[in-house]
C-alpha positions in Angstrom: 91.3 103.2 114.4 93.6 100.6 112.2 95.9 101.7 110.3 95.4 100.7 106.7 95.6 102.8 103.2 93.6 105.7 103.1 94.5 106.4 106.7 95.3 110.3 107.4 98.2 110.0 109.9 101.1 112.4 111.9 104.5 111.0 112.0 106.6 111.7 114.9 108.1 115.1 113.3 104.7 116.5 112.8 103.5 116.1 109.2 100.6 114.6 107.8 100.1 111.9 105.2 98.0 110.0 103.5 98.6 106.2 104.2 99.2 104.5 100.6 99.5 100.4 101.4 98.0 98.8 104.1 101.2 97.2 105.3 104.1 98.7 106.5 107.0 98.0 104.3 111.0 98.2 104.4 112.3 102.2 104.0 115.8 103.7 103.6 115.9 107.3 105.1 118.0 109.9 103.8 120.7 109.4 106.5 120.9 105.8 105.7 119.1 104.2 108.6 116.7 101.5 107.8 113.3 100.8 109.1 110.4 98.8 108.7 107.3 102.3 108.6 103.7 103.1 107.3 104.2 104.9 103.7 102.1 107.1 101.7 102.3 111.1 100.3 102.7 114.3 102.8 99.7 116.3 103.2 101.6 119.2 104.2 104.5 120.9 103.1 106.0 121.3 106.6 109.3 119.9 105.7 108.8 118.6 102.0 106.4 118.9 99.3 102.8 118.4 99.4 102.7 114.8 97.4 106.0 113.9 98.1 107.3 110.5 99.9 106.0 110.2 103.5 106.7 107.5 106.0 106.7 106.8 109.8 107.1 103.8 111.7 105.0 104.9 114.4 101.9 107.1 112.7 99.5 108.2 114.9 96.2 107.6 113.1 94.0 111.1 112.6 91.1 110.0 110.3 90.4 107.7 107.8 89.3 109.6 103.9 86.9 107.4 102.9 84.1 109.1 105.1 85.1 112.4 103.7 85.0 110.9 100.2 81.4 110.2 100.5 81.0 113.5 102.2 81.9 115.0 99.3 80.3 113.2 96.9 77.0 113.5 98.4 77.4 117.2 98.3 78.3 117.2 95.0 75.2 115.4 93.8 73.1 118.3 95.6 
C-alpha cells in the first residue's frame, strides 16, 4: 500500500498515526536532528498524546481510513 494522507501507519518506536499530507516533508525532532519523514497525529498515547504531532521517516503502512469511513457510514445509514 502507498503511503499517502489518510494512511494509518507505525513508526519505528511503535506508535500509530494517521498520515496527514501525502508528501513527506522537512521535521526538526526534539533533540535537534533533522529529517525529511511522513507527518500526521498519534493514534495512541504510547509516548505522547492521542492527537499530538507524529512523524517517521520510515512508516510502515497498516491500513488506509478511507474504507473504514465508508464502513461506518454505511452502518450508520442502517
Amino acid at each position: 500500500m502507498k503511503l499517502k494522507k489518510g494512511t494509518i501507519a507505525l513508526c519505528s518506536l511503535g506508535c500509530f498515526g494517521l498520515i496527514t499530507e501525502d508528501s513527506p516533508r522537512p521535521v526538526v525532532y526534539k533533540d535537534g536532528n533533522s529529517a525529511i519523514a511522513y507527518v500526521g497525529v498519534h493514534l495512541t498515547d504510547k509516548i505522547a498524546p492521542v492527537g499530538s504531532p507524529w512523524r517517521s521517516r520510515t512508516p510502515v503502512v497498516v491500513g488506509d481510513m478511507e474504507p473504514l469511513l465508508v464502513l461506518m457510514l454505511e452502518n450508520s445509514k442502517k
